[in-house]
C-alpha positions in Angstrom: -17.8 -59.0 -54.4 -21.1 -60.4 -53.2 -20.7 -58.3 -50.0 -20.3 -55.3 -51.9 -23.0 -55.1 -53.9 -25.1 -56.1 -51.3 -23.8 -53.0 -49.2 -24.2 -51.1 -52.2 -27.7 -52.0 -52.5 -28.7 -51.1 -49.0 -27.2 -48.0 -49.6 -29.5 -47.2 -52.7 -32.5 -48.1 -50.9 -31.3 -45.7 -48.0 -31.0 -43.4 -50.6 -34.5 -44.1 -52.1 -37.2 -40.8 -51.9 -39.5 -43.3 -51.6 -38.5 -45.2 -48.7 -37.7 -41.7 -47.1 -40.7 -40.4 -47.2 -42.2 -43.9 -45.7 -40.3 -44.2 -42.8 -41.0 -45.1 -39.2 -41.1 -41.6 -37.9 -44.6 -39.7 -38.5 -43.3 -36.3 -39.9 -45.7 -33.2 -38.6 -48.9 -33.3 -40.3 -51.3 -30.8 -41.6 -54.7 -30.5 -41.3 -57.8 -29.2 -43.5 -57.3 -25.9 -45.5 -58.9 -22.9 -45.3 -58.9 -20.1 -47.7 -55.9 -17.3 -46.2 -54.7 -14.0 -47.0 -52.1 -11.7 -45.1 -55.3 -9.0 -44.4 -56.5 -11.4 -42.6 -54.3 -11.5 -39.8 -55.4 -7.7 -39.4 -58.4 -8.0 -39.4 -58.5 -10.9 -36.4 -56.5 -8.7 -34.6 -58.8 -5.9 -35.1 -61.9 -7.7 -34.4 -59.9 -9.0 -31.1 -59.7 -5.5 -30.0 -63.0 -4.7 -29.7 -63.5 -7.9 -27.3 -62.5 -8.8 -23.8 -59.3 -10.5 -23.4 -60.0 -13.9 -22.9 -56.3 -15.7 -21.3 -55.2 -18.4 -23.5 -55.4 -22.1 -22.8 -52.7 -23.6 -20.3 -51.3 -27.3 -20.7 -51.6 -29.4 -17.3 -50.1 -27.9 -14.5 -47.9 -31.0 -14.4 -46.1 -29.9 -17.2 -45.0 -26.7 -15.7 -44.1 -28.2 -12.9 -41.4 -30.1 -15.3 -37.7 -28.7 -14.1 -35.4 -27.9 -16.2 -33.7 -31.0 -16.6 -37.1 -32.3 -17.6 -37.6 -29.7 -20.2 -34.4 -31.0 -21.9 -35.4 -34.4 -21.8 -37.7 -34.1 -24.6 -37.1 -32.3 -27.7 -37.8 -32.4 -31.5 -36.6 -34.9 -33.3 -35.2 -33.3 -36.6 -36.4 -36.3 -39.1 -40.0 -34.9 -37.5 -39.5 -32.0 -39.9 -41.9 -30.2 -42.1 -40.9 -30.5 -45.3 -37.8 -32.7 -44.5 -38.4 -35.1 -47.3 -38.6 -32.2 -49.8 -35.4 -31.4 -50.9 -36.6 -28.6 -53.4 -38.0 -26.7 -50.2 -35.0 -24.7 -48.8 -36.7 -24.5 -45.6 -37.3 -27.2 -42.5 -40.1 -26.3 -39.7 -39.4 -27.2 -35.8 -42.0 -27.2 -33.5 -40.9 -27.3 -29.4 -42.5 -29.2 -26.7 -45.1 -27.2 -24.3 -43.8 -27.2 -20.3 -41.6 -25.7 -17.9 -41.6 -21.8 -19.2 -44.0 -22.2 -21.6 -47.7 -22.8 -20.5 -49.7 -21.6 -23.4 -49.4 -23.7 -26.6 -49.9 -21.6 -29.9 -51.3 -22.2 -33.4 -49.1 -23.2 -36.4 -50.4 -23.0 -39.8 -48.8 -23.7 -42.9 -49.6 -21.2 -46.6 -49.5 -22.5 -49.7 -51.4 -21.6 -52.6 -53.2 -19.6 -50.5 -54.0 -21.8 -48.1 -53.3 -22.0 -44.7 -53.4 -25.3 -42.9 -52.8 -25.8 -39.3 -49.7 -27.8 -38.0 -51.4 -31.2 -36.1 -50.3 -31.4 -32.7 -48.8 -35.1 -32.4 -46.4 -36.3 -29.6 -44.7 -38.9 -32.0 -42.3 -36.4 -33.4 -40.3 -35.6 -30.3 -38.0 -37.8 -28.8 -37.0 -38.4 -25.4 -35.0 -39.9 -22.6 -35.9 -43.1 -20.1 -35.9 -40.2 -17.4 -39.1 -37.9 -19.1 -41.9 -37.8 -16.7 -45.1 -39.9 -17.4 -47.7 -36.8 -18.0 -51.4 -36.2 -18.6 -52.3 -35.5 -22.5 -55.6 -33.7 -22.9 -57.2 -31.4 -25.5 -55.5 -28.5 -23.9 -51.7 -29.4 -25.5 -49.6 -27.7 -28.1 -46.7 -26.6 -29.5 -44.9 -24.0 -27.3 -43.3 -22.3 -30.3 -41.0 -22.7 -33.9 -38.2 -23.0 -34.9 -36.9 -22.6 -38.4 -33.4 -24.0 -40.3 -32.2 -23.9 -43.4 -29.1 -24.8 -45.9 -26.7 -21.7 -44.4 -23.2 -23.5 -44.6 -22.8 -26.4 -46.3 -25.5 -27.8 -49.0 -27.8 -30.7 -47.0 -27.2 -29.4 -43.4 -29.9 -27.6 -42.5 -29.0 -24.9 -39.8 -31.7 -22.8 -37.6 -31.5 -19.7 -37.6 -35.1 -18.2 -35.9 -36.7 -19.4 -32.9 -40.0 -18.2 -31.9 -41.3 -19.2 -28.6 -42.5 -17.8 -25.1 -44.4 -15.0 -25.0 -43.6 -12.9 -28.1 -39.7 -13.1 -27.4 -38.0 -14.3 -31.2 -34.4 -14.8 -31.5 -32.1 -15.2 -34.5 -28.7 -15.8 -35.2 -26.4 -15.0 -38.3 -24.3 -18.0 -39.6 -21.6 -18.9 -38.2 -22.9 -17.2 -34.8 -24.5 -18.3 -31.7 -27.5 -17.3 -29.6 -27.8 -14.2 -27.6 -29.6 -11.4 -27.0 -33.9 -11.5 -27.7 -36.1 -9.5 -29.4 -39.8 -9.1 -28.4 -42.8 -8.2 -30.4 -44.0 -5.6 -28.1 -43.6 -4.3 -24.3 -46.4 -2.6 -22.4 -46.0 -1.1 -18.7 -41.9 -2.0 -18.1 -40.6 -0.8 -14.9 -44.0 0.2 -14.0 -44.6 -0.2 -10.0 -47.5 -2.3 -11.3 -45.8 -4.9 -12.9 -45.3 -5.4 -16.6 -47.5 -6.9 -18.8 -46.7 -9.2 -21.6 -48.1 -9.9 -24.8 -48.1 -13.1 -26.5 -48.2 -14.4 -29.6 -50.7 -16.6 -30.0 -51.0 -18.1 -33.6 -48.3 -17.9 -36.5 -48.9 -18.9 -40.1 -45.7 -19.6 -42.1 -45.3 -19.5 -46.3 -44.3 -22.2 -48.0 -41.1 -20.8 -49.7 -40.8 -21.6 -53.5 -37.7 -23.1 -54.6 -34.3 -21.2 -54.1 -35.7 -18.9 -52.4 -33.8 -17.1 -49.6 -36.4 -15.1 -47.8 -39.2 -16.6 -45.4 -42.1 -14.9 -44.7 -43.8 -15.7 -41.0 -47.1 -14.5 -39.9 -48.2 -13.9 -36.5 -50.9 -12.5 -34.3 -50.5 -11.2 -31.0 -53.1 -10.9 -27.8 -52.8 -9.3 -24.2 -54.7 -6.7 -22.3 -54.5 -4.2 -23.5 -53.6 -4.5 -27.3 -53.6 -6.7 -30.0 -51.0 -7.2 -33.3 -50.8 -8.5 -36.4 -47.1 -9.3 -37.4 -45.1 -10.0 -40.4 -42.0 -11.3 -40.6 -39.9 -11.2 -43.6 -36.5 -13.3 -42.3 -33.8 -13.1 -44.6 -30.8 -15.5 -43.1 -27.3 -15.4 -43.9 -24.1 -13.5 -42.8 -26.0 -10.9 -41.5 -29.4 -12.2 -41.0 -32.1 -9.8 -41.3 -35.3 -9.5 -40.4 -38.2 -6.9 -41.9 -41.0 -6.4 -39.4 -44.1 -5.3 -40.4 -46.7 -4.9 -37.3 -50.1 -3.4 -37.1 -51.0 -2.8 -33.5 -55.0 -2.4 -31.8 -55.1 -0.7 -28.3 -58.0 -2.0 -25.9 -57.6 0.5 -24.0 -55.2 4.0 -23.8 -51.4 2.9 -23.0 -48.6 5.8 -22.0 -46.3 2.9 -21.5 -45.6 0.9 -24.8 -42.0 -0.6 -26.0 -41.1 -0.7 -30.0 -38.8 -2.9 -31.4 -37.2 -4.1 -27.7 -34.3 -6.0 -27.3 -33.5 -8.0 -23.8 -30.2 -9.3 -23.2 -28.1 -10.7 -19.3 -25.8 -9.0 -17.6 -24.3 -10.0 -14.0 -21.1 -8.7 -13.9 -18.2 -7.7 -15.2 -14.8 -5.7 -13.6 -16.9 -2.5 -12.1 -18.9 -4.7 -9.8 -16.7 -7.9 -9.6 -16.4 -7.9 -6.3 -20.5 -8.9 -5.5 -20.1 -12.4 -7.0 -18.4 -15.3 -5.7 -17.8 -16.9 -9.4 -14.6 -18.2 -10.7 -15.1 -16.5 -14.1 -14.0 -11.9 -14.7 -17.5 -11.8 -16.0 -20.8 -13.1 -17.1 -22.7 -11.2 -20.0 -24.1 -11.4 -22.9 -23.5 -7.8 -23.5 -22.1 -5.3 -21.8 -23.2 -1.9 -23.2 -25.9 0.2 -25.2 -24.6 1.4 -28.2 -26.5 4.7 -29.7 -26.2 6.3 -32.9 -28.1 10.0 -32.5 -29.9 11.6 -35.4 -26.4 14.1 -35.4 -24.4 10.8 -36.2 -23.2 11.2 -33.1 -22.2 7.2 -31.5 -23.1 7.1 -27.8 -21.9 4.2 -25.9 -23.2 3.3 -22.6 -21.9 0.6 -20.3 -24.3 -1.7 -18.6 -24.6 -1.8 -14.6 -26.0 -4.3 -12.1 -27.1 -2.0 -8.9 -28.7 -3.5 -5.9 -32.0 -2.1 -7.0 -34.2 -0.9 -10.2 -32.6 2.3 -12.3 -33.6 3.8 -15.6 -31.4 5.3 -17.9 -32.7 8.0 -21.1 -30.9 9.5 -23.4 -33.0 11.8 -25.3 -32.6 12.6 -28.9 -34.5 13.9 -32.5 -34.5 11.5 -34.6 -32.1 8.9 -33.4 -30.6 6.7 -36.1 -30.0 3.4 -34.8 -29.7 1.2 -31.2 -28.9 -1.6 -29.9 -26.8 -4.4 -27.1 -23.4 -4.9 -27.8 -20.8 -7.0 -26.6 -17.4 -5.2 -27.2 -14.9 -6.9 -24.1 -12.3 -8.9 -25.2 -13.2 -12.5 -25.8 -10.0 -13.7 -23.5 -12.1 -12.8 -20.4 -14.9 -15.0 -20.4 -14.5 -18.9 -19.6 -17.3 -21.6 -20.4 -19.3 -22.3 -17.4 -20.8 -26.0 -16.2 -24.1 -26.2 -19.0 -23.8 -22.8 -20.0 -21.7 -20.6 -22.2 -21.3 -18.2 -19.6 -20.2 -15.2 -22.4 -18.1 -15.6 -25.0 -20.0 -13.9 -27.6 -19.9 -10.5 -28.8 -23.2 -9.2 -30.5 -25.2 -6.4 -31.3 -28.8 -6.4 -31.9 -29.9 -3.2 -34.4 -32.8 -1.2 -35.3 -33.5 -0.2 -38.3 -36.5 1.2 -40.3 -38.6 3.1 -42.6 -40.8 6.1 -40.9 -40.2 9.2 -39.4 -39.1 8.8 -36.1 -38.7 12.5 -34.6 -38.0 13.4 -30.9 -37.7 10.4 -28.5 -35.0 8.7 -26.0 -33.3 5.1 -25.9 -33.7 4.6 -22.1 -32.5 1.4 -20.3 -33.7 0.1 -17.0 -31.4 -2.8 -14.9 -33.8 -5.8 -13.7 -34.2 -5.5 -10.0 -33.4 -9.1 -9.5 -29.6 -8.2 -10.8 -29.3 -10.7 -13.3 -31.0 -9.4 -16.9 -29.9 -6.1 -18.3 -32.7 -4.5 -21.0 -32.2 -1.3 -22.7 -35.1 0.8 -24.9 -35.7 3.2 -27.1 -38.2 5.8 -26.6 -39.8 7.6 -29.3 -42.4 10.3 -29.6 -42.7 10.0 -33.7 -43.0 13.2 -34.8 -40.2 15.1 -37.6 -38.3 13.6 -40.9 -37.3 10.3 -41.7 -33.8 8.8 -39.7 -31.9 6.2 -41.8 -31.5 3.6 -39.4 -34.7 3.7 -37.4 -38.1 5.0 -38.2 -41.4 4.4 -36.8 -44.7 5.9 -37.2 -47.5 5.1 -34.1 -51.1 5.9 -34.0 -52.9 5.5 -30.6 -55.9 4.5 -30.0 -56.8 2.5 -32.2 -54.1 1.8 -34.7 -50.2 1.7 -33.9 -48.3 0.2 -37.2 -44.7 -0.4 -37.1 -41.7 -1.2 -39.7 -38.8 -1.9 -39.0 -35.5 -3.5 -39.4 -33.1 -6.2 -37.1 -29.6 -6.6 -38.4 -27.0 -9.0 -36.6 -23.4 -8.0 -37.2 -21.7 -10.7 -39.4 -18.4 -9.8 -37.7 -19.8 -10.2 -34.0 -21.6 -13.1 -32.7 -24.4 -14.2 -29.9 -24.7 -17.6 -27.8 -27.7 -19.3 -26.3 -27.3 -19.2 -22.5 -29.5 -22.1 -22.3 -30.3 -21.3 -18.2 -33.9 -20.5 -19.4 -34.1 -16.4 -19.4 -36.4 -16.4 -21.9 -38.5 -17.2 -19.3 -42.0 -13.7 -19.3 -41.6 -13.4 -15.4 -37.9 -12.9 -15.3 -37.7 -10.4 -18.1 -38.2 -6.5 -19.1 -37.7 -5.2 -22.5 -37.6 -2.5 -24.2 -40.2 0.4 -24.6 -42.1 3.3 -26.3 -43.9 6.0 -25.0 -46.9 7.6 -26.9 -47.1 11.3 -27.3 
């Protein structure tokens, strides 16, 4: 009898909010408050338009230098959380470890009240094995990105469902689903002979949701170049997930070469070009075609290649209705690889929006290296409104964008995990202005 209560009692003070909220792990931590309001984020981008692009801060080269096994040494432990003690908050904030892919740390900032207050950067809160790398720790270290979870399946497990980090590459899954294909913010100069340029985001500023509530709202500003962006993400996550993008975009200078609402995905291989690869597995892919619904209703379909070297694919159209990556092949054909899933998911990746988006063309380019597949839509907005995508750009100074990204609840994505997130290795989608 004496045992039980005794267990009993342990269990209580387990239990206890108090005692939760004083444990031994330090918990993120916020900073001094500032006065913030979404305008705000447009006007810092605006004002960083008219300046000289000034390249972000890089963590210790030692760092980068971390491999990959490293990298996945050290990660974030979860009772680190934001908010992970407050069990009216239907939300729980992540933060991920600078290194490897990931040079440039970003800003995190937390509103409430209308207040913003910026997320401390404190080691403490990840965890890692005996094998991590002793490194150097200066002023110049950060968080490499977010991550965001929530209650999606069962009540107390929180589940992530949005990941933003590298570049301005954001994923997100629906529940039940796994990682794979990528968004990006914005593309300028893909498939140019020059090289590509990527923007980044550099800062993000996240609402406090209230109680109950089932959309988060995430703010971010965006640098490179040759423009500048203020985002908004409105992030609705369930079976589908959905995201509202709102994005006010300042030129530095005039850009021909500019991608809206790109998605990125891999493809290697599958039956048409089997015979390249010395791999056990029928095919490796995360998707395996663009799928295209015109502005006649019309659904295009077109399979993804892997030539030997760089082609581009348009498809012109007047006011095209929706894109996106798909994985349609039959789930019997793919085979888990050592690590990896190698692709067992099928997914599609959507646009959707809200302005006219008149005469333009989805056009896809494969990655020279053979190993990423990214398909775009080109638009030259001009005409009525389409249902499923619409888009309205202003160049110089002002490009503004709203649109939609919808995960099929009946398909599903995976995480890769072999580090293609990774600026140099990818190409994205794009627009072209006039």
């Amino acid at each position: 009898m004496l045992r039980r209560e005794l267990l009993a009692s342990l269990a209580a003070l387990a239990a206890s909010p108090a005692l939760a909220g004083s444990g031994a792990e330090p918990g993120l931590q916020l900073g001094q408050g500032a006065p913030f309001d979404p305008t705000d984020v447009i006007d810092r981008a605006r004002a960083l338009s008219r300046t000289a692009y000034q390249p972000p801060a890089r963590v210790p080269e030692a760092w980068t230098a971390l491999s990959y096994d490293d990298y996945q040494s050290i990660w974030f432990d979860t009772r680190n959380a934001l908010w992970a003690h407050e069990m009216q908050t239907p939300l729980r904030l992540d933060v991920f470890s600078p290194g490897l892919y990931f040079p440039n740390p970003v800003d995190i900032a937390v509103i409430e009240n209308g207040t913003a207050r910026p997320v401390l950067c404190e080691f403490d809160v990840f965890d890692k094995t005996d094998k991590f790398p002793a490194l150097p720790t200066d002023d110049t270290l950060g968080y490499s990105g977010l991550r965001l979870r929530s209650e999606l399946a069962q009540p107390g497990i929180y589940q992530e469902f949005a990941v933003f980090q590298g570049a301005s590459y954001f994923r997100a899954i629906g529940t039940g689903n796994i990682y794979g294909l990528s968004a990006r913010g914005l593309t300028i100069d893909t498939a140019e002979p020059e090289g590509e340029e990527f923007p980044e985001f550099r800062a993000f500023w996240l609402e406090k949701p209230s109680p109950g509530e089932d959309t988060f709202t995430l703010h971010a500003l965006l640098d490179s170049p040759s423009a500048t962006g203020a985002y908004r993400f409105e992030i609705t996550p369930g079976s589908p997930l959905v995201i509202e993008v709102t994005a006010t975009v300042f030129a530095r200078r005039d850009i021909d070469n500019v991608g809206i609402a790109p998605l990125t995905s891999m493809f290697q291989y599958d039956q048409t070009n089997r015979h390249r690869f010395s791999d056990f597995r029928p095919a490796v892919h995360d998707s395996d075609g663009l799928l295209i619904v015109n502005g006649a209703g019309e659904t295009i379909w077109r399979p993804l290649a892997n030539p030997n070297t760089l082609q581009i694919s348009a498809f012109v159209d007047d006011n095209p209705q929706g894109f996106g990556l798909m994985q349609r092949a039959p789930l019997q054909r793919f085979r888990r690889s050592r690590g990896a899933l190698s692709s067992p998911p099928r997914g599609l990746g959507r646009a959707q929006g809200r302005l006219g988006s008149g005469r333009g063309r989805a056009r896809g380019d494969p990655h020279a290296l053979g190993d990423l597949r990214q398909y775009r839509l080109l638009l030259a907005p001009r005409g009525r409104a389409a249902p499923w995508l619409r888009e309205h750009l202003r160049l110089p100074p002002d490009l503004v964008r709203r649109g939609r990204l919808r995960q099929r609840p009946d398909r599903t994505e995976h995480d890769d995990r072999l580090g293609f997130r990774e600026p140099r290795h990818h190409r994205a989608d794009r627009f072209r202005a006039g």
